[in-house]
PyMOL Python script that loads the backbone (N, CA, C, O; Angstrom):
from pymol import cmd

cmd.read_pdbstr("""\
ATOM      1  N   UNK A   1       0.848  -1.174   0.000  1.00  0.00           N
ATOM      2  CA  UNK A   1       0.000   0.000   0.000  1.00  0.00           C
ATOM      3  C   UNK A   1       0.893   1.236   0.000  1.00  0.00           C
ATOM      4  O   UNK A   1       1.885   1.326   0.722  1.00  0.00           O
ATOM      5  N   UNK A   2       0.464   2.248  -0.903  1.00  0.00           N
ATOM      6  CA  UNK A   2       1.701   3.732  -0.870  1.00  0.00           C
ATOM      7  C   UNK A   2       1.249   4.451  -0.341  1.00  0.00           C
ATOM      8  O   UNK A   2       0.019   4.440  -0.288  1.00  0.00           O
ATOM      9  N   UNK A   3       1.791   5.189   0.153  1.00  0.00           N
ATOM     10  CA  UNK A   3       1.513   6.210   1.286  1.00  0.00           C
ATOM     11  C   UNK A   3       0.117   7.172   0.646  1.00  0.00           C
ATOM     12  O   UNK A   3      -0.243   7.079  -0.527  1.00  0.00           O
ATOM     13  N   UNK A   4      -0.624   8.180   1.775  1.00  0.00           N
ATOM     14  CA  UNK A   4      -1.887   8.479   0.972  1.00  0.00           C
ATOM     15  C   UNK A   4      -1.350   9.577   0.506  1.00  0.00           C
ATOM     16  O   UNK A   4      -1.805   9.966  -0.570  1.00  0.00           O
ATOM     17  N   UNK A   5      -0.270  10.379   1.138  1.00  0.00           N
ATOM     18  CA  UNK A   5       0.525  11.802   0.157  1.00  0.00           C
ATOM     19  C   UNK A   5       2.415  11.314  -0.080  1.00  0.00           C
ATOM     20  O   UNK A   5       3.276  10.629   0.470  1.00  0.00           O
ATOM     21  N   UNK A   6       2.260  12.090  -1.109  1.00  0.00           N
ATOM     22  CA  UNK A   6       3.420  12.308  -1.232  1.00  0.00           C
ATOM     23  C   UNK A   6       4.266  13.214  -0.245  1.00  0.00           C
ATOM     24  O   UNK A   6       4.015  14.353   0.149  1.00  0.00           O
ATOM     25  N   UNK A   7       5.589  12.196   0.109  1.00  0.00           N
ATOM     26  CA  UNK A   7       6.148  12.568   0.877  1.00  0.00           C
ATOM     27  C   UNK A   7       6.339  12.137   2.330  1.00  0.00           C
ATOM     28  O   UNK A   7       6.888  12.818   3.195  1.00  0.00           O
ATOM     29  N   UNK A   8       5.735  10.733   2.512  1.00  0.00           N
ATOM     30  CA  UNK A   8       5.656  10.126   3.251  1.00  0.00           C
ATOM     31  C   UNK A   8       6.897   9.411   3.919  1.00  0.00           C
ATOM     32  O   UNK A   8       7.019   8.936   5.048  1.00  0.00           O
ATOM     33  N   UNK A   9       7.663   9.478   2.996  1.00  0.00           N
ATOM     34  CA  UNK A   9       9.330   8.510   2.870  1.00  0.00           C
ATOM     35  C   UNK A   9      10.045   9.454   3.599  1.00  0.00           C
ATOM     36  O   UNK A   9      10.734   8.961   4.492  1.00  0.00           O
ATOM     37  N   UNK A  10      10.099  10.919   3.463  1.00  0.00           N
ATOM     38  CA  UNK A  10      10.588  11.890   3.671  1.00  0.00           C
ATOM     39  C   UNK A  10      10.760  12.289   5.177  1.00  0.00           C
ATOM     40  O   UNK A  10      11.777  12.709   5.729  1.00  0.00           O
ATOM     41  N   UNK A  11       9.702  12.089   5.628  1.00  0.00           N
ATOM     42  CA  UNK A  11       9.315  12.474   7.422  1.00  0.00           C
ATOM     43  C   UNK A  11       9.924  11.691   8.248  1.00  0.00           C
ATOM     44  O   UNK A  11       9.641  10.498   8.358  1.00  0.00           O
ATOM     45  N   UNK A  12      11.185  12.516   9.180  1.00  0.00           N
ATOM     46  CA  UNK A  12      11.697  12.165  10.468  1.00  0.00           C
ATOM     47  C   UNK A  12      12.082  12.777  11.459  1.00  0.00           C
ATOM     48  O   UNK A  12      12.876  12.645  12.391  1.00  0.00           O
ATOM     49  N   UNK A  13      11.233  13.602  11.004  1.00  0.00           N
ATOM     50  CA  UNK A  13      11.160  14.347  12.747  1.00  0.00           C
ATOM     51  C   UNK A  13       9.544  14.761  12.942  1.00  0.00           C
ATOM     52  O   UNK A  13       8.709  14.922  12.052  1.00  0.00           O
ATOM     53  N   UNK A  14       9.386  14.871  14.297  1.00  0.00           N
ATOM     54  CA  UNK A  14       7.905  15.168  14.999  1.00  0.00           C
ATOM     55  C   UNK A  14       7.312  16.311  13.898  1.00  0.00           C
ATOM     56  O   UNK A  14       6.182  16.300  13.410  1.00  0.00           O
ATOM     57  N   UNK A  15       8.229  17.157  13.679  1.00  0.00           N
ATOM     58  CA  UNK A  15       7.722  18.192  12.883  1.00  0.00           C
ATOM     59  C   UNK A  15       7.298  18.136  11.762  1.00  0.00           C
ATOM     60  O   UNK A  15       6.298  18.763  11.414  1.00  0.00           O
ATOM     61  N   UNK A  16       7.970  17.382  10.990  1.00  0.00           N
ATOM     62  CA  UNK A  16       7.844  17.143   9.564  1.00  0.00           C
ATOM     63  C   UNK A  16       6.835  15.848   9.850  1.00  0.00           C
ATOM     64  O   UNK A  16       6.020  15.841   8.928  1.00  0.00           O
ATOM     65  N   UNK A  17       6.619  14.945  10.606  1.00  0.00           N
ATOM     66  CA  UNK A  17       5.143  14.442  10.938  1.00  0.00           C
ATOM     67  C   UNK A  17       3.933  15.137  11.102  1.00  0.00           C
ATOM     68  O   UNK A  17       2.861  14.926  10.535  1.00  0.00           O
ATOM     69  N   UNK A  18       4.273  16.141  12.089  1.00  0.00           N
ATOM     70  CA  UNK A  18       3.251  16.811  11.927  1.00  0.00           C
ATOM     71  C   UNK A  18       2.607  17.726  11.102  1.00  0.00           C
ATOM     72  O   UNK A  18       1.407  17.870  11.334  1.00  0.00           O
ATOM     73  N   UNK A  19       3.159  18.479  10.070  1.00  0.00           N
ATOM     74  CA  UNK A  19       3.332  18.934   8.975  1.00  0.00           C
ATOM     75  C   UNK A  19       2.529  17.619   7.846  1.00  0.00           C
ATOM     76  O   UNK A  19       1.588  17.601   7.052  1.00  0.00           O
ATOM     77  N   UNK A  20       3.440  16.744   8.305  1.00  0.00           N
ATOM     78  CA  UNK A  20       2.637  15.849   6.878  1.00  0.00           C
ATOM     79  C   UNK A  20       0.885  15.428   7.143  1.00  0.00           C
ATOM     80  O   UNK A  20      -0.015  15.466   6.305  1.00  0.00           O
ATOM     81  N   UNK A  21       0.828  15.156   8.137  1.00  0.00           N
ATOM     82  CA  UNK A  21      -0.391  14.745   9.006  1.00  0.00           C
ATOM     83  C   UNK A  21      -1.548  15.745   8.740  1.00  0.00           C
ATOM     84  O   UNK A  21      -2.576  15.428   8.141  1.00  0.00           O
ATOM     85  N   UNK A  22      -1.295  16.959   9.228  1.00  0.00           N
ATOM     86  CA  UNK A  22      -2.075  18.344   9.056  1.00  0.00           C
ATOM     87  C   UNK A  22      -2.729  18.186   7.024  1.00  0.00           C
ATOM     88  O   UNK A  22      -3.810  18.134   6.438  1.00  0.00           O
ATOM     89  N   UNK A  23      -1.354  18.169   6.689  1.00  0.00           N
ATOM     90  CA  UNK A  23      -1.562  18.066   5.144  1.00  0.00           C
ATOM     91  C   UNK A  23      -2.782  17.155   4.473  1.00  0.00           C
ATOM     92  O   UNK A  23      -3.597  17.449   3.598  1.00  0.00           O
ATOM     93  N   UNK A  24      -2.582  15.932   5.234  1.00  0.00           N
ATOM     94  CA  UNK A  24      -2.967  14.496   5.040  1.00  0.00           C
ATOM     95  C   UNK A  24      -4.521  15.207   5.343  1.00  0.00           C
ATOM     96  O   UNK A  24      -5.340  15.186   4.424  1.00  0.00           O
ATOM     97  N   UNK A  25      -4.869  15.800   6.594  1.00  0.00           N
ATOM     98  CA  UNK A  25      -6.272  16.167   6.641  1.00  0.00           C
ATOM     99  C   UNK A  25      -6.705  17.100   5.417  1.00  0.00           C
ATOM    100  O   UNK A  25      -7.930  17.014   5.499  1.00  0.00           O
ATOM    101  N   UNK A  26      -6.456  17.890   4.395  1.00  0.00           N
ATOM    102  CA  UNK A  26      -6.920  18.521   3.591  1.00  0.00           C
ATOM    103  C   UNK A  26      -7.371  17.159   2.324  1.00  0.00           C
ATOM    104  O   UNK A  26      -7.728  17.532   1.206  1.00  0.00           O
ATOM    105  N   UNK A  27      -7.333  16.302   2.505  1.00  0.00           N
ATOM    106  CA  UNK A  27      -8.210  15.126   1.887  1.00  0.00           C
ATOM    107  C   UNK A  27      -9.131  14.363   2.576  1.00  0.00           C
ATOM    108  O   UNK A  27      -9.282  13.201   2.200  1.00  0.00           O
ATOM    109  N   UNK A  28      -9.583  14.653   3.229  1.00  0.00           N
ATOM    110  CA  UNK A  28     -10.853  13.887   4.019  1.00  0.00           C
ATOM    111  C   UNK A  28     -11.696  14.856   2.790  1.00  0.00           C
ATOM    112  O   UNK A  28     -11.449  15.656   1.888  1.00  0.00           O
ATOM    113  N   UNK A  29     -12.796  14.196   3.426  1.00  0.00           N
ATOM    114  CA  UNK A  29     -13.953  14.802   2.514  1.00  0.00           C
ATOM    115  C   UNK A  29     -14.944  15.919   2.818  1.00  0.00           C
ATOM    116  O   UNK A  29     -15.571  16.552   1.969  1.00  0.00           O
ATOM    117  N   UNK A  30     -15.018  16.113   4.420  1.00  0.00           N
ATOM    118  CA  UNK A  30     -15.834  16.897   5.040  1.00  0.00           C
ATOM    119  C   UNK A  30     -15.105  18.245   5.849  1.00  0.00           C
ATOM    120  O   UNK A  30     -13.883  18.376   5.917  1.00  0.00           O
ATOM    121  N   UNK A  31     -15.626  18.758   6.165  1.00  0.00           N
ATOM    122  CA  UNK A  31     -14.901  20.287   6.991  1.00  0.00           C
ATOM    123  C   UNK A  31     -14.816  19.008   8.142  1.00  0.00           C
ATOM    124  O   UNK A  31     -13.810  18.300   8.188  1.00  0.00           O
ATOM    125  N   UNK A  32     -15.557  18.871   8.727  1.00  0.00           N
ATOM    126  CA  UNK A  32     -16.129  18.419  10.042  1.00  0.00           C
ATOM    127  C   UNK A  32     -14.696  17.095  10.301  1.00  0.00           C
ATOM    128  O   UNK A  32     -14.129  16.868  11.370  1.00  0.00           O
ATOM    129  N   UNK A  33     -14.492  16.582   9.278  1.00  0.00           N
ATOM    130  CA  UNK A  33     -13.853  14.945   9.397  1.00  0.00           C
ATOM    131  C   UNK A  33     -12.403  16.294   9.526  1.00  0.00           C
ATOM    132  O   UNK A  33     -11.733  15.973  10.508  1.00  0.00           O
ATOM    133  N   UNK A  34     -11.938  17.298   9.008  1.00  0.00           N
ATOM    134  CA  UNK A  34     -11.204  17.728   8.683  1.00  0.00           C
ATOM    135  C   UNK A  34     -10.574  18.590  10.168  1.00  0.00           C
ATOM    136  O   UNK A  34      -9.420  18.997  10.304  1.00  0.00           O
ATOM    137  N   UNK A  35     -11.361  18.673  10.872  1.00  0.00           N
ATOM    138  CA  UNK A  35     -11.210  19.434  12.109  1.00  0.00           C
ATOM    139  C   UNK A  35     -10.819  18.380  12.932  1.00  0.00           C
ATOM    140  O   UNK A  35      -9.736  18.309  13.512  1.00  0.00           O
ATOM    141  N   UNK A  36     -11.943  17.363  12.980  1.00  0.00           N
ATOM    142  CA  UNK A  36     -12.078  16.455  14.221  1.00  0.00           C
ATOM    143  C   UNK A  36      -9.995  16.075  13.882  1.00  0.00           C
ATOM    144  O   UNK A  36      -9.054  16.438  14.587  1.00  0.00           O
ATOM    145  N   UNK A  37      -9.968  15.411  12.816  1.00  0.00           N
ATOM    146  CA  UNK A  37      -8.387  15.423  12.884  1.00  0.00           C
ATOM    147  C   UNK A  37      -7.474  15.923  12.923  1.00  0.00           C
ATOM    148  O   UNK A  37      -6.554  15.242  13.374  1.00  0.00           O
ATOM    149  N   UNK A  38      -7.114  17.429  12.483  1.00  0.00           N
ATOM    150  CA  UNK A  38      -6.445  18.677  12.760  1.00  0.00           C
ATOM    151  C   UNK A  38      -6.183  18.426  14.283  1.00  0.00           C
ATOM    152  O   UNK A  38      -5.012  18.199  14.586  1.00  0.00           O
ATOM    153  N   UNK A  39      -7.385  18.440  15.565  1.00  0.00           N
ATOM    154  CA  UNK A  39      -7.307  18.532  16.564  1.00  0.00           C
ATOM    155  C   UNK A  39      -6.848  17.809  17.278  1.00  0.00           C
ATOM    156  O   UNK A  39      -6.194  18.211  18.240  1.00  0.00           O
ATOM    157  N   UNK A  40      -7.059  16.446  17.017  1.00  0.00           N
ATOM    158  CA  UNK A  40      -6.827  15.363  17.006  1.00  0.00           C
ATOM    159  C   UNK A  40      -5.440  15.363  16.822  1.00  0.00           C
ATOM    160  O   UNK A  40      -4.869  15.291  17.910  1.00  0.00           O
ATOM    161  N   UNK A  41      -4.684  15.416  15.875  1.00  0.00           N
ATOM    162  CA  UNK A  41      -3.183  15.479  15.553  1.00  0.00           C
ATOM    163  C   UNK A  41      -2.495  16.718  16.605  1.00  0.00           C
ATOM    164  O   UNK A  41      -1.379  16.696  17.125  1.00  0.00           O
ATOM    165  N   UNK A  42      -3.457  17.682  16.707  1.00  0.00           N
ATOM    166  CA  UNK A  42      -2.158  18.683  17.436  1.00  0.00           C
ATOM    167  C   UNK A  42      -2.577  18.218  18.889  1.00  0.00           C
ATOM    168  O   UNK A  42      -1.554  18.347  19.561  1.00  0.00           O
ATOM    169  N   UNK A  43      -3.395  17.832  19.537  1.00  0.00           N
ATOM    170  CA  UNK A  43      -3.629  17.231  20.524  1.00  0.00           C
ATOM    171  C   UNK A  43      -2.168  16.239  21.205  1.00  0.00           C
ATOM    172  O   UNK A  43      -1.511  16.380  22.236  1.00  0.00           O
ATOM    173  N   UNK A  44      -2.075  15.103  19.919  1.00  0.00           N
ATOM    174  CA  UNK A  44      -1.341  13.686  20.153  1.00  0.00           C
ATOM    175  C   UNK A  44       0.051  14.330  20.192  1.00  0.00           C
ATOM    176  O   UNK A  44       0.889  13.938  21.004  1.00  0.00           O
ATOM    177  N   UNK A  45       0.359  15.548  19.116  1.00  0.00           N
ATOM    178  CA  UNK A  45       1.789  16.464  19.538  1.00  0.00           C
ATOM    179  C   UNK A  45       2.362  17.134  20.271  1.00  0.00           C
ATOM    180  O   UNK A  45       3.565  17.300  20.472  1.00  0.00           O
ATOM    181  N   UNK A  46       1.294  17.635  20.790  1.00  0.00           N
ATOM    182  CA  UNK A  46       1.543  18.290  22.483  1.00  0.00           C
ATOM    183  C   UNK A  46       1.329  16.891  23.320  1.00  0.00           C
ATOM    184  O   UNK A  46       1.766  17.092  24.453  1.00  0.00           O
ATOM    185  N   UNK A  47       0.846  15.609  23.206  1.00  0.00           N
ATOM    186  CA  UNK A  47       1.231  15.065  24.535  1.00  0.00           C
ATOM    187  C   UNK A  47       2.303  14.214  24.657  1.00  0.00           C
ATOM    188  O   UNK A  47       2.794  13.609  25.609  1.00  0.00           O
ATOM    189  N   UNK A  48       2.595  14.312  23.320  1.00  0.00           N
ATOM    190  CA  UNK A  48       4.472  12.909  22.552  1.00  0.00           C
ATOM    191  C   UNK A  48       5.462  14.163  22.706  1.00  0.00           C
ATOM    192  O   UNK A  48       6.648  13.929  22.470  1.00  0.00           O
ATOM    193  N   UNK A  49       5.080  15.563  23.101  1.00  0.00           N
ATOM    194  CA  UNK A  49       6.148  16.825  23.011  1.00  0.00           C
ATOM    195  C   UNK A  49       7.605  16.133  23.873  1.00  0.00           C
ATOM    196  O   UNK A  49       8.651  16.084  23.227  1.00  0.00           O
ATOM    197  N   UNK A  50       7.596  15.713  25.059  1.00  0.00           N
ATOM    198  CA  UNK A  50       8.800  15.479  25.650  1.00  0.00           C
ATOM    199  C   UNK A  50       9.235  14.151  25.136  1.00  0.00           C
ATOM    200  O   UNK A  50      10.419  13.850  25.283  1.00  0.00           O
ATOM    201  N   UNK A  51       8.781  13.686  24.808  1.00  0.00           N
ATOM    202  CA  UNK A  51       9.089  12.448  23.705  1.00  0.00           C
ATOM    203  C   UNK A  51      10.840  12.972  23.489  1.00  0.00           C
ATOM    204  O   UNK A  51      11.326  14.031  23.091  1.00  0.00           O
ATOM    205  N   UNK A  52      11.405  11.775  23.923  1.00  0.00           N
ATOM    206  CA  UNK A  52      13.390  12.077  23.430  1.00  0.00           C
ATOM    207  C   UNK A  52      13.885  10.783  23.430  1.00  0.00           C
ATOM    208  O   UNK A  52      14.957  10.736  24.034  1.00  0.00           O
ATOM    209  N   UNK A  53      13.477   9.577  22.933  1.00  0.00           N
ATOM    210  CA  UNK A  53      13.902   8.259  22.663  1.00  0.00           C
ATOM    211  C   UNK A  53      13.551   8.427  21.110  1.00  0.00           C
ATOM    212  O   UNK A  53      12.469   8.620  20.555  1.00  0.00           O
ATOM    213  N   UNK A  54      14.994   8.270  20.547  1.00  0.00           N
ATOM    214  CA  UNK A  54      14.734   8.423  19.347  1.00  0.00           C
ATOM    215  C   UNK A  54      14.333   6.807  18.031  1.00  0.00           C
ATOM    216  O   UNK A  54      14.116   6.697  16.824  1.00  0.00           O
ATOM    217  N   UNK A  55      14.421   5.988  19.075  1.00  0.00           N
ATOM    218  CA  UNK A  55      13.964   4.591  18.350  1.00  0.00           C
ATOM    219  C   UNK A  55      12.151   4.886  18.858  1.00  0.00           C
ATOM    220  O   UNK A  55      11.170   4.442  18.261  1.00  0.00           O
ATOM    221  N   UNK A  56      12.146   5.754  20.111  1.00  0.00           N
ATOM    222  CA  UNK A  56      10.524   5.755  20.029  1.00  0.00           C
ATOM    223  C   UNK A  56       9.680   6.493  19.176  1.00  0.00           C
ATOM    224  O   UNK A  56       8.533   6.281  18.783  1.00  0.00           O
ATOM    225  N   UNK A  57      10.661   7.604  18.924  1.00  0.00           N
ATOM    226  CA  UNK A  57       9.978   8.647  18.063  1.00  0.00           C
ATOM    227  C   UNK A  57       9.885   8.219  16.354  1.00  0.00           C
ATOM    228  O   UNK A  57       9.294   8.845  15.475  1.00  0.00           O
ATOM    229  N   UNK A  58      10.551   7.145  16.243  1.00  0.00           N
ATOM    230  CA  UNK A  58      10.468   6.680  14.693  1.00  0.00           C
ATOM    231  C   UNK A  58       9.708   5.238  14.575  1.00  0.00           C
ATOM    232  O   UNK A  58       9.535   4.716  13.474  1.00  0.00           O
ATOM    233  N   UNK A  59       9.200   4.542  15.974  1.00  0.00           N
ATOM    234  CA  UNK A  59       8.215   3.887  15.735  1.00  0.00           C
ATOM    235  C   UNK A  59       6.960   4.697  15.726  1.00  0.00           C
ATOM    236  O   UNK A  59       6.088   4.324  14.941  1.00  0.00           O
ATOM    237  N   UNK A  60       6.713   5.806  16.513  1.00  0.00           N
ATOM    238  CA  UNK A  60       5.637   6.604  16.626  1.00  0.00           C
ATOM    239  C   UNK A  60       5.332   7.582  14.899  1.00  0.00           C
ATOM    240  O   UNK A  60       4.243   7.836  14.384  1.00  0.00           O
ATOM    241  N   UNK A  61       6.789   7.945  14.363  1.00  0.00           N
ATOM    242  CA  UNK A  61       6.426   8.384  13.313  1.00  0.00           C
ATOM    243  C   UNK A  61       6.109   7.040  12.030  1.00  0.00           C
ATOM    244  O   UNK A  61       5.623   7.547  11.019  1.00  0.00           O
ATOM    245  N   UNK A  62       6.234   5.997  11.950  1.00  0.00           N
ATOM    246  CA  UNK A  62       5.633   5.081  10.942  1.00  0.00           C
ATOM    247  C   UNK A  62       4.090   4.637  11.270  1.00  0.00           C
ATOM    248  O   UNK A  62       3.304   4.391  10.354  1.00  0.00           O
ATOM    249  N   UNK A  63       3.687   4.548  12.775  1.00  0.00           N
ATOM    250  CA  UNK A  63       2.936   4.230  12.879  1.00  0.00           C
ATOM    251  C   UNK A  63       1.659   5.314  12.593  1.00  0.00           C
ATOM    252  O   UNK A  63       0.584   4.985  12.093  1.00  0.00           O
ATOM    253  N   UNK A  64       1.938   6.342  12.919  1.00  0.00           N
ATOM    254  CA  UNK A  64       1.277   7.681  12.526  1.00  0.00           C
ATOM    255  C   UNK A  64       1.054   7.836  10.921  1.00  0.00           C
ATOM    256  O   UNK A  64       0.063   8.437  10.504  1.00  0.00           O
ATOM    257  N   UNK A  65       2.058   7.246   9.997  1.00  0.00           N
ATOM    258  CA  UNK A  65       1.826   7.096   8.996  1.00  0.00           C
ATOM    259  C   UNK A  65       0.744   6.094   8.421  1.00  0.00           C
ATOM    260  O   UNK A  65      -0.405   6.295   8.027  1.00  0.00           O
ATOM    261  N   UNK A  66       1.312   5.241   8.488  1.00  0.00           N
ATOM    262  CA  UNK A  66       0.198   3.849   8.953  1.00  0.00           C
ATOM    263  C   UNK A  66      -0.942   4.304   8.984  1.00  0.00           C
ATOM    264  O   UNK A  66      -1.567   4.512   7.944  1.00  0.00           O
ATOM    265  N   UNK A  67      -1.391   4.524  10.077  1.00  0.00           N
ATOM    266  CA  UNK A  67      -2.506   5.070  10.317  1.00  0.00           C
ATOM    267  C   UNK A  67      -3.733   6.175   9.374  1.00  0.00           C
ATOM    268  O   UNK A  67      -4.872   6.073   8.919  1.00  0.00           O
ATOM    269  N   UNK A  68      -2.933   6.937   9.438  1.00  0.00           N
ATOM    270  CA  UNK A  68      -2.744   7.903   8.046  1.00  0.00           C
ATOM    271  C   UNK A  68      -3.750   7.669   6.929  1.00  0.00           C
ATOM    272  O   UNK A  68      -4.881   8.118   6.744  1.00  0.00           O
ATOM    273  N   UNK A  69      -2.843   6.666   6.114  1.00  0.00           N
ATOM    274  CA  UNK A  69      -2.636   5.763   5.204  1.00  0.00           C
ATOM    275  C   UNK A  69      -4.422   5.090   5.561  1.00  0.00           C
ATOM    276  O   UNK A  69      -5.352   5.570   4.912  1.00  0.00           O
ATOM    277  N   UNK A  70      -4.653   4.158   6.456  1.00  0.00           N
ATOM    278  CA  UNK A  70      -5.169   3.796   6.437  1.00  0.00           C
ATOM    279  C   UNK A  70      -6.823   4.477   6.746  1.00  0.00           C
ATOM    280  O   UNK A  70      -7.814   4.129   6.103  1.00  0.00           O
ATOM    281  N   UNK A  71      -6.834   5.502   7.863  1.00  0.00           N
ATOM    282  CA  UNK A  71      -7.935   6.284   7.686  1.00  0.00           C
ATOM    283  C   UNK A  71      -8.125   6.798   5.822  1.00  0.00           C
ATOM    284  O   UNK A  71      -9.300   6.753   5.456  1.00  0.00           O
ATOM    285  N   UNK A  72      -7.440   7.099   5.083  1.00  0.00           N
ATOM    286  CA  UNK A  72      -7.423   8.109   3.829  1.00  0.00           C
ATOM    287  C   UNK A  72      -7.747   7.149   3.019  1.00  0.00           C
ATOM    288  O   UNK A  72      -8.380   7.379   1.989  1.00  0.00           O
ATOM    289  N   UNK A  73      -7.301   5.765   3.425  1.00  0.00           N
ATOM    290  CA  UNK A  73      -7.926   4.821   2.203  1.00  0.00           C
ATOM    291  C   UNK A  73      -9.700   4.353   2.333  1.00  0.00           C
ATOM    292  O   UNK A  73     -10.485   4.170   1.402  1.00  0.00           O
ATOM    293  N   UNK A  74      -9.957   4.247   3.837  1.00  0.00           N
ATOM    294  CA  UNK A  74     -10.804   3.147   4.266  1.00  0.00           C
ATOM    295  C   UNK A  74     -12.056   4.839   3.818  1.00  0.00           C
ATOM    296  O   UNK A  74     -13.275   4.674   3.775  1.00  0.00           O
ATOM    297  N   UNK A  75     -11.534   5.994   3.601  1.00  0.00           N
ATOM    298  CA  UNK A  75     -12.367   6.943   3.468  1.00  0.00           C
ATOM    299  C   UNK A  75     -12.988   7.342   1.849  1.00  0.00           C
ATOM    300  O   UNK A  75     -14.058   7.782   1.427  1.00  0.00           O
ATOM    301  N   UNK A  76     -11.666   6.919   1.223  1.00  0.00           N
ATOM    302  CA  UNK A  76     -11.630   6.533  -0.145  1.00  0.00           C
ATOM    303  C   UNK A  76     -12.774   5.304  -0.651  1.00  0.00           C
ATOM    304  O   UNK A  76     -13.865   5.251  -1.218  1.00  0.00           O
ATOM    305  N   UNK A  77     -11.991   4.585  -0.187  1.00  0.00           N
ATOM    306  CA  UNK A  77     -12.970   3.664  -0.614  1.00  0.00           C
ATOM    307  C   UNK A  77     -14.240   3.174  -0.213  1.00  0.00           C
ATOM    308  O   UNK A  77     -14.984   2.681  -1.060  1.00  0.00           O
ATOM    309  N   UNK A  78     -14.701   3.281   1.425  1.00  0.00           N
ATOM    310  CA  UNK A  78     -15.857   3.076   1.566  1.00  0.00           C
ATOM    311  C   UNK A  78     -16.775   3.858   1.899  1.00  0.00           C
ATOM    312  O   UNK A  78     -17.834   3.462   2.386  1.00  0.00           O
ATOM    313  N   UNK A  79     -16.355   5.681   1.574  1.00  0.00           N
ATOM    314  CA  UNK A  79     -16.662   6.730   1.733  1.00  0.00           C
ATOM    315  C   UNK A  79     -16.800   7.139   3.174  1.00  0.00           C
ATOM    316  O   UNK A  79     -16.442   6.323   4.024  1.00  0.00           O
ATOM    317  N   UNK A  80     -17.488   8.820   3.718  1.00  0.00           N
ATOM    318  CA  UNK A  80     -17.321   8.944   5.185  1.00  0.00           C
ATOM    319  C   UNK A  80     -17.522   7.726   6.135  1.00  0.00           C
ATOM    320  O   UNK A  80     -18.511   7.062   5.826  1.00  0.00           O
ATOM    321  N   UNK A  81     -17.048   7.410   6.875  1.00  0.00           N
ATOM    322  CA  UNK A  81     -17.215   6.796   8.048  1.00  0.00           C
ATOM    323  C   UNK A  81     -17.197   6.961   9.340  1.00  0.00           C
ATOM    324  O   UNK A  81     -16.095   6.700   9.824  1.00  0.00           O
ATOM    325  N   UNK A  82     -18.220   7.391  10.301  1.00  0.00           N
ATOM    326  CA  UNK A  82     -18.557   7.496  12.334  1.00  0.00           C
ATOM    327  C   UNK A  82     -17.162   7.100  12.506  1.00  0.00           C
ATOM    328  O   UNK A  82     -16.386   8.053  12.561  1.00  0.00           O
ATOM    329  N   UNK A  83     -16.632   5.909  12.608  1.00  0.00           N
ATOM    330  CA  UNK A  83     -16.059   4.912  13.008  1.00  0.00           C
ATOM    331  C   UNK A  83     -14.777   5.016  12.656  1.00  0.00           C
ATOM    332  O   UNK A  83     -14.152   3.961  12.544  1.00  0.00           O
ATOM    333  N   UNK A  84     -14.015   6.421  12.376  1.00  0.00           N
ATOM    334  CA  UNK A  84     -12.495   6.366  11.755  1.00  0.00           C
ATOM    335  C   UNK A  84     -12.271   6.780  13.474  1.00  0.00           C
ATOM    336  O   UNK A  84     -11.465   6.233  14.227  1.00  0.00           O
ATOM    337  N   UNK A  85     -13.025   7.660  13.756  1.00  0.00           N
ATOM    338  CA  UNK A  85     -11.942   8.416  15.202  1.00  0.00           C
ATOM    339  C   UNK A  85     -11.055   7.680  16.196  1.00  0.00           C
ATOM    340  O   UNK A  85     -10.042   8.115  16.744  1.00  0.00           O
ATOM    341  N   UNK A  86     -11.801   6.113  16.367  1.00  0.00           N
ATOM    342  CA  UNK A  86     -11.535   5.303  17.094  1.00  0.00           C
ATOM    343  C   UNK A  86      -9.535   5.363  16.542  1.00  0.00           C
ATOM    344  O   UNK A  86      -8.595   5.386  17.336  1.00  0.00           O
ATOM    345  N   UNK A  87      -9.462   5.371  15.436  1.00  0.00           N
ATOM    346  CA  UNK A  87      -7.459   5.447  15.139  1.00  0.00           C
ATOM    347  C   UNK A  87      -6.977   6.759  14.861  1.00  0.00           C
ATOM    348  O   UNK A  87      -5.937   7.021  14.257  1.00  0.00           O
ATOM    349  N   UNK A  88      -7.775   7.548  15.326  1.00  0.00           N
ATOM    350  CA  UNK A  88      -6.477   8.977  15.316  1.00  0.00           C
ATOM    351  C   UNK A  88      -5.779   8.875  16.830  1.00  0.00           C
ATOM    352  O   UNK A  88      -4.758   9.441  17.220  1.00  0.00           O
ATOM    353  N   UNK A  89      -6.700   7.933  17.584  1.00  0.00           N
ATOM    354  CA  UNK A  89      -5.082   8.197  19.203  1.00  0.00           C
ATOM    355  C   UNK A  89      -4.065   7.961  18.343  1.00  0.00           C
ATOM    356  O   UNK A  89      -3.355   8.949  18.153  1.00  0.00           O
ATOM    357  N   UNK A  90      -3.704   6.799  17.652  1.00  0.00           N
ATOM    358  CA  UNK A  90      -2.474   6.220  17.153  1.00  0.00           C
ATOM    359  C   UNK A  90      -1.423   7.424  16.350  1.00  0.00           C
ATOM    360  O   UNK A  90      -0.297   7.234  15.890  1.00  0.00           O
ATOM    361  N   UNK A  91      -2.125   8.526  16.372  1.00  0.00           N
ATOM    362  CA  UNK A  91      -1.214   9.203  15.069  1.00  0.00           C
ATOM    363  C   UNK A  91       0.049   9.896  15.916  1.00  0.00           C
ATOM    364  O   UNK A  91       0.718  10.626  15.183  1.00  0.00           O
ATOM    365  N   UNK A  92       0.587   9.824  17.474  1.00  0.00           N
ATOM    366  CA  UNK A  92       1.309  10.317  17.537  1.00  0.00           C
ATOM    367  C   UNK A  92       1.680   9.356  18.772  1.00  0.00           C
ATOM    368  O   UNK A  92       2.726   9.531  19.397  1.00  0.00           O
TER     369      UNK A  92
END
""", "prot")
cmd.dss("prot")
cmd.show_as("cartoon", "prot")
cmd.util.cbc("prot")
cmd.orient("prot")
């Protein structure tokens, strides 16, 4: 499966995660789906902020991708869905 934006390969630091993430929300389909994750993402960045294990911070940044990836597809293809919020904890 390829990443849902370009530029996914690219991201290794919190910042440039979060940056990509933010991005990643300007493809949902709704304002509403578009907020709930915005908030959602800067939420999970302020609470991974003291985060300084750097083997943790690069499982946290694939899995955030992952995730990503997988909300943007499952939205794609089986259109809006209630039931994505349950995996934005994972994005950070």
């Amino acid at each position: 499966m390829s990443p849902a934006l370009a530029g996914a390969e690219l991201v290794r630091t919190p910042v440039q995660l979060y940056r990509y993430l933010l991005r990643c929300c300007k493809l949902l389909p709704t304002a509403a789906m578009q907020k709930h994750y915005q908030h959602a993402i800067r939420q999970s960045y302020n609470s991974h902020a003291d985060e300084d294990d750097a083997e943790r911070i690069q499982m946290i940044i694939q899995r955030a991708i992952s995730d990503a990836d997988w909300i943007l597809n499952k939205v794609t293809f089986f259109g809006t869905s209630e039931n994505t919020s349950s995996h934005c904890l994972h994005f950070f």
